[in-house]
C-alpha positions in Angstrom: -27.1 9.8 15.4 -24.4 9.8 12.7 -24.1 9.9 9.5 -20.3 8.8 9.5 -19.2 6.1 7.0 -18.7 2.9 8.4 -15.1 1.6 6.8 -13.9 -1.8 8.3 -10.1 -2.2 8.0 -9.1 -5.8 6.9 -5.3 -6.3 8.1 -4.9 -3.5 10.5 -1.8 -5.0 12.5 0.7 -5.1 9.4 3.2 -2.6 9.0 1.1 -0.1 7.2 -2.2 -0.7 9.2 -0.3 -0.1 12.2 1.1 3.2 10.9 -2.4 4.0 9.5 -4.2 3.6 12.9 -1.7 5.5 14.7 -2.3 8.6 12.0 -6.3 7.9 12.5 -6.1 7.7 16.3 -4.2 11.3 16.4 -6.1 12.6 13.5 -9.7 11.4 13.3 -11.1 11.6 9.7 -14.2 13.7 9.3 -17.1 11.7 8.4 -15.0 8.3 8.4 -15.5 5.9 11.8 -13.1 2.9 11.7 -13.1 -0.7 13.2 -10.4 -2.7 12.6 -10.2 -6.6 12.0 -7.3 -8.9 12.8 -6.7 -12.1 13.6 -5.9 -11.8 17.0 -5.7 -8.2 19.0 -8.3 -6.2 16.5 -11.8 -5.2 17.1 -12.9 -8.1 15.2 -10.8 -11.1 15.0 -11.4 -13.2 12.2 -9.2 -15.2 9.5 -10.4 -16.0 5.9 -10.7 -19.3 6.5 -13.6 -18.1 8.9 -15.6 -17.6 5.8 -17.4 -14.2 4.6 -20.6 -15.1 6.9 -17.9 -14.8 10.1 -16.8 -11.5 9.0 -20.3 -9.8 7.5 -21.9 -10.8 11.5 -19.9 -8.0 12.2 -21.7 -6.0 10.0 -22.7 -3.6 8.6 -20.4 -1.3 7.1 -20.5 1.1 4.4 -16.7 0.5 3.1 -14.4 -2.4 3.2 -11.0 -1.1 3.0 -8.6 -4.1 2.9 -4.8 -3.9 3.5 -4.3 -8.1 4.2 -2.0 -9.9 2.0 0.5 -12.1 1.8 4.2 -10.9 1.6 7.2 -12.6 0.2 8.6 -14.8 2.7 10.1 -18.2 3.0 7.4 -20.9 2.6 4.6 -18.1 2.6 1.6 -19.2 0.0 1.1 -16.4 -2.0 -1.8 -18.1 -3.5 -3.8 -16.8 0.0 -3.6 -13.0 -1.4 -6.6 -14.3 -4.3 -8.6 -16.4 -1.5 -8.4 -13.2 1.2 -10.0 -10.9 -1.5 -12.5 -13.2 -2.5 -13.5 -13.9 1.1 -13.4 -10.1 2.3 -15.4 -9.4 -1.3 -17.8 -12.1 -0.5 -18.4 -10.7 3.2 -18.7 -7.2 1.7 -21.5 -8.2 -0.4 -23.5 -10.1 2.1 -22.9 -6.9 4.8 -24.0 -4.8 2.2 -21.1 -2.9 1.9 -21.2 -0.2 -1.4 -17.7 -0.7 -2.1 -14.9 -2.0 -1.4 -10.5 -1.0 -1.9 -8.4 -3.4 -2.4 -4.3 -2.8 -1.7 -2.5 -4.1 -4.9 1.1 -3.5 -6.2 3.2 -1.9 -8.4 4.5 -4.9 -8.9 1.8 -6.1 -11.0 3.1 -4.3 -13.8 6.7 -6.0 -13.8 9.9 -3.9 -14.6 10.1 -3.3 -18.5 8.3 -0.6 -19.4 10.7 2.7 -20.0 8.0 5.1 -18.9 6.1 5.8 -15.8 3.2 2.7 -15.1 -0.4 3.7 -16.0 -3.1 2.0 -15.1 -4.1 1.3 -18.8 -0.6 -0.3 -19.2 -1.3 -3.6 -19.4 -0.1 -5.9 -16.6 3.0 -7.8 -16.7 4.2 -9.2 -13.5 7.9 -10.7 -13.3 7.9 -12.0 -10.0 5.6 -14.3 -8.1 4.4 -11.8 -5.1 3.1 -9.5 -8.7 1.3 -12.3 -10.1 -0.3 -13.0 -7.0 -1.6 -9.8 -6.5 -2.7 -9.5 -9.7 -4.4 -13.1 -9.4 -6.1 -11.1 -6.5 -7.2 -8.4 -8.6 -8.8 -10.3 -11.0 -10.6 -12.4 -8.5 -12.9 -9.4 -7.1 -13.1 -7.6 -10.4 -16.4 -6.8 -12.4 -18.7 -8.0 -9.6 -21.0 -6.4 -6.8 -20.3 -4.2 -5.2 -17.6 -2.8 -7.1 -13.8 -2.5 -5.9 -11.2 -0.3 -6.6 -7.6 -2.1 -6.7 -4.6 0.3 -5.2 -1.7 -0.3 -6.9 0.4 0.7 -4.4 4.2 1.8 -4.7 6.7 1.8 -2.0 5.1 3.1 1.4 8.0 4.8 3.2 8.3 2.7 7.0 7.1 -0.2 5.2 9.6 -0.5 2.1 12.9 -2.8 2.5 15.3 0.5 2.1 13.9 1.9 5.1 13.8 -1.3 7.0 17.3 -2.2 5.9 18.5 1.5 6.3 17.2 1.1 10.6 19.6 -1.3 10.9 22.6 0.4 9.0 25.8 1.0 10.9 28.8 3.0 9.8 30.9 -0.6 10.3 27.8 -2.4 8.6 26.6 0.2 5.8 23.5 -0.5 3.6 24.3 -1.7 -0.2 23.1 0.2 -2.9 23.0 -0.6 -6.2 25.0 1.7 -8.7 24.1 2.0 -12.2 26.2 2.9 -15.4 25.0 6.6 -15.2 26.5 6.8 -11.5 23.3 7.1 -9.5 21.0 4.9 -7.7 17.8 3.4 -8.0 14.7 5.7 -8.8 11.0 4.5 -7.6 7.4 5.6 -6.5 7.0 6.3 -2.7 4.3 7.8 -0.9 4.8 8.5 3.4 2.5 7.0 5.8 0.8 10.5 6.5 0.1 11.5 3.0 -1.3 7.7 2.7 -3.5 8.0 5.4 -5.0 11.6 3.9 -5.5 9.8 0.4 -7.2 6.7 1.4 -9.9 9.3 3.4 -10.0 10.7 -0.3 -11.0 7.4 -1.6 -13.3 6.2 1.3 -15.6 9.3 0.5 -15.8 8.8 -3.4 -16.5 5.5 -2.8 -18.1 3.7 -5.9 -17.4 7.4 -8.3 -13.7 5.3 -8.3 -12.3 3.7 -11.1 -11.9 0.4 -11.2 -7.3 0.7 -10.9 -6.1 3.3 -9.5 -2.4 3.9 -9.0 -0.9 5.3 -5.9 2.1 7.3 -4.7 3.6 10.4 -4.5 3.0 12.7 -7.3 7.2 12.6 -8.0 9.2 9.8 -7.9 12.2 9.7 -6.2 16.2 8.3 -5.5 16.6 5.6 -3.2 19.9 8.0 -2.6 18.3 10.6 -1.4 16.3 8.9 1.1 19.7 7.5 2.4 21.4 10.7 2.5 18.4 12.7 4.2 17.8 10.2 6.9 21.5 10.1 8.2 22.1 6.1 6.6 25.3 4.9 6.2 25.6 3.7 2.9 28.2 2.4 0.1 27.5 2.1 -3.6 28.4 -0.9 -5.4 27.9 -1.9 -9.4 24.6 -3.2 -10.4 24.1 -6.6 -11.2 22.8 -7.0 -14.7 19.7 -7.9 -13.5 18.6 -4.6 -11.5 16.2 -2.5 -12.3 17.2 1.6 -12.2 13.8 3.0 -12.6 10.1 1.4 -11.8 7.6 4.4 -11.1 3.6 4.8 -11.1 1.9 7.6 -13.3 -0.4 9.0 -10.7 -2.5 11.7 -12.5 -5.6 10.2 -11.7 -5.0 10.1 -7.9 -3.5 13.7 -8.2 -7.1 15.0 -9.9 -8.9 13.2 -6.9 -7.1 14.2 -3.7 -4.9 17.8 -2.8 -1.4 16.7 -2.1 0.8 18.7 0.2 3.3 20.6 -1.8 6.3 18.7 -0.1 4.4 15.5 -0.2 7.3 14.2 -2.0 10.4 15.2 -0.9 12.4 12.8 1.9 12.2 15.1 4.7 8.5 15.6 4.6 8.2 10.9 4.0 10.7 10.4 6.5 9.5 13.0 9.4 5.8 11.1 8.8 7.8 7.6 9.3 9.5 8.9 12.7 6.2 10.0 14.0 4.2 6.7 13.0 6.7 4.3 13.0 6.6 1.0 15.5 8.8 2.0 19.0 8.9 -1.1 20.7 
C-alpha cells in the first residue's frame, strides 16, 4: 500500500511535458506517482471535448497538474485554453481531486510595468495568447477545489530563443534585438530541471498554495547571455520601437516555498538541463 499522491498530468506530450516526464522517469519524485493524459500516446487519452465525466473515469487522483494549452499559431483558437481548464477543473471536482495547478503566463501581465511582475500587479495582457490565458484563469478561479494558476516565464527548451537559436548557423545567425543602452533583451527563465523540482514543491503543498503564484528563476536574465554560453551564432540589430527590453516575474513567493539550487539561474546550469531533456529525434 502507498501513500503516494496521485497527480494526473494534463498535456504531457508538449514541449515541457515531454521534458518534464523525461526528468520524472530518471528522477522519481518521492511521494508523487504520475499518469499522464494525452490525446493520443498517454496513459489516458482523452480530449476536452470528451467532457470532465471521460476524464474523472480515470479517476481518482489526488492532484490535477495541467500543462494543456493552446499556443500561438496560425488559425489556432485560443479561446480553447478557457474551455480546457474548465473541463480539466470540472473532471477534478467530480474525481475528487483536492486541488488542482493550472500553467498560466507571464504574459498575462502585458509589457508596461517598469518593475519586476507580482502577482498582486494587476493583469494587463497586450496580446491575444495573454488574454486567453488569463480568460483561463478566471474561468477556474474561486471554485472547488481550489487551483493555483502558474504564471510561468520563459522555460528554457521550450522558449522561441532557444528554438530559434538550434537552428542558427554562422551563414544564417539568429537576430537579436539591440536597444539604445547597447544590450539585449532581459526576461524570466527557469530550466526544465529546476521546473520539474518546483512543481514537486507545489504538488506537496497542495491546497496551503496561493491562489497566483509566479514562476521562474530567482534572477532574471539576458537573452545574450544565453546566446553566447550555448555557442549561437548571433548578430545584433536596432530595436524596433515596439520591443520590449525587460519583462521579468517577482518570484519571492515561489523562492520562500521551494530551495533553489544556487546556480539555478545562470545559462550553463538552464542550458546543461535543456541538453539532457531536450527531444533527440
Amino acid at each position: 500500500m502507498t501513500d503516494d499522491l496521485k497527480v494526473l498530468v494534463i498535456g504531457g506530450t508538449g514541449r515541457v511535458g515531454r521534458m518534464l516526464h523525461r526528468y520524472w522517469q530518471a528522477h522519481p519524485p518521492r511521494g508523487i506517482a504520475f499518469s499522464y493524459q494525452a490525446r493520443r500516446g498517454g496513459d489516458i487519452i482523452w480530449n476536452a471535448a470528451d467532457g470532465p465525466g471521460a476524464l474523472a473515469a480515470h479517476g481518482p487522483f489526488d492532484r490535477l497538474l495541467v500543462l494543456a494549452g493552446i499556443t500561438p499559431g496560425e488559425d489556432d483558437d485560443l479561446s480553447q485554453n478557457a474551455v480546457i481548464a474548465r473541463t480539466c477543473h470540472a473532471a477534478a471536482a467530480q474525481m475528487g481531486a483536492a486541488h488542482m495547478l493550472l500553467a498560466s503566463s507571464a504574459a498575462i501581465y502585458g509589457t508596461a510595468a517598469a518593475h519586476p511582475y507580482r502577482e498582486t500587479d494587476t493583469p494587463a495582457p497586450s496580446s491575444p495568447y495573454g488574454k486567453a490565458k488569463l480568460e483561463a484563469e478566471r474561468a477556474v478561479q474561486g471554485q472547488a477545489p481550489p487551483i493555483t494558476a502558474l504564471r510561468i516565464g520563459n522555460v528554457l527548451g521550450a522558449d522561441a530563443l532557444m528554438l530559434n537559436a538550434a537552428k542558427a548557423s554562422a551563414d544564417h545567425p539568429l537576430t537579436l534585438d539591440q536597444f539604445i543602452d547597447g544590450h539585449g533583451p532581459l526576461r524570466s527563465y527557469i530550466g526544465p530541471a529546476t521546473l520539474a523540482q518546483v512543481l514537486e514543491t507545489l504538488l506537496h503543498a497542495g491546497d496551503a498554495l496561493p491562489e497566483v503564484l509566479n514562476i521562474g528563476a530567482p534572477a532574471p536574465i539576458a537573452m545574450q547571455t544565453l546566446l553566447e554560453v550555448s555557442g549561437t551564432p548571433y548578430v545584433m540589430r536596432p530595436a524596433p520601437p515596439d520591443a520590449v527590453q525587460i519583462v521579468t516575474l517577482e518570484c519571492s513567493a515561489l523562492a520562500a516555498r521551494h530551495r533553489f539550487d544556487a546556480d539555478a539561474s545562470t545559462a550553463r546550469h538552464m542550458l546543461g538541463q535543456w541538453d539532457h531533456l531536450k527531444d533527440t529525434s
